[in-house]
N, C-alpha and C positions, 0 to 999 in steps of 0.2 A: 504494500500500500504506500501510498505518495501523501506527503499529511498537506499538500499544498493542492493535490488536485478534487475539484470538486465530483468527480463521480466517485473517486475513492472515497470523499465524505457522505454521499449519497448509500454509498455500499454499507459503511460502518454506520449508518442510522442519522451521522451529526447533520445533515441535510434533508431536510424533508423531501418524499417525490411518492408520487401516481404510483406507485408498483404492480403490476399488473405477471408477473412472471417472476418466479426466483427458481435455480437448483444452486448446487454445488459450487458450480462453475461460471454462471451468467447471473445478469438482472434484468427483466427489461420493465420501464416505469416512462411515461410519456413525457414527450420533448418539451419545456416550458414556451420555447416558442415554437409552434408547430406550423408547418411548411404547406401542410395538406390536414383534409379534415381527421384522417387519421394519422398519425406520426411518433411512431415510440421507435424508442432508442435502445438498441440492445449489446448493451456493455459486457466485457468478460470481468468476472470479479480478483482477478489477478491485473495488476498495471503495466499494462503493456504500454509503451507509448506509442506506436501505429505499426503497421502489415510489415514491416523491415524487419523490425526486432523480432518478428519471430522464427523460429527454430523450425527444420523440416518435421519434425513426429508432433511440433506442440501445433505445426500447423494444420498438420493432418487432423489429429484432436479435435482443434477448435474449429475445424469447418464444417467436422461431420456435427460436433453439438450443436452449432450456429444451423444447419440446416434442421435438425430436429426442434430448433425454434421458431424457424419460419414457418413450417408447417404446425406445428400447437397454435401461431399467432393466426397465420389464414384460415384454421379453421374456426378457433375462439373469438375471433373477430366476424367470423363469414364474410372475408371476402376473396374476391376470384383474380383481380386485377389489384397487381401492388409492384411499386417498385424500392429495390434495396440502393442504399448509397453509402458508400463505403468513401473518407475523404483519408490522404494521407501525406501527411507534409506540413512542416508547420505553418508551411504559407494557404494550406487548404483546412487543419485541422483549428477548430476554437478551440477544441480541449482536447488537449496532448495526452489521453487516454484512447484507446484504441476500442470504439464503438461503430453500428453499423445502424442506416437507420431506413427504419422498415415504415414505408407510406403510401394511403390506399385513401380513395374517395375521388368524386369528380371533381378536384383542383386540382390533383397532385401535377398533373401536366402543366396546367398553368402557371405553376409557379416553377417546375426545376427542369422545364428544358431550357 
């Protein structure tokens, strides 16, 4: 954990958030500014700082739990049409925590092409 980054205080409880998902290994809790009518953010609960830093086997890990989250999310959401956004760089990233963010509804187009 990073005592300066705000997911990893969201993760340790000292931030309050939506939490809508938790295991072991993820959180997922909704975007405070959302992009589309749906928009949650699905963080790993270890601090990675983006897609670089990680390891070939932690990667492998984290894409097969990352996809068994998309799909618990499309279906506990019900929806059919969603797009993932993954940013990384700190000229792309706001928080230098390595999250993915999962957004459905008829805006989502309008606002992130």
């Amino acid at each position: 954990m990073n005592s300066n980054c705000v997911f990893c205080s969201i993760i340790n409880r000292d931030i309050p958030a939506q939490i809508i998902y938790e295991d072991e290994d993820f959180l997922v809790f909704d975007d405070i500014n959302p992009s589309s009518k749906i928009h949650k953010l699905i963080v790993p609960k270890k601090h990675i700082k983006n897609l670089s830093e990680i390891g070939i086997e932690e990667n492998k890990y984290l894409w097969n739990k990352y996809i068994d989250i998309i799909n618990i999310l499309k279906t506990s959401l019900k929806v059919l049409n969603f797009k993932i956004v993954i940013n990384n760089g700190d000229k792309l990233q706001l928080v230098k925590h390595l999250h993915f963010h999962f957004l459905s509804g008829d805006d989502v187009n309008d606002k992130l092409n």
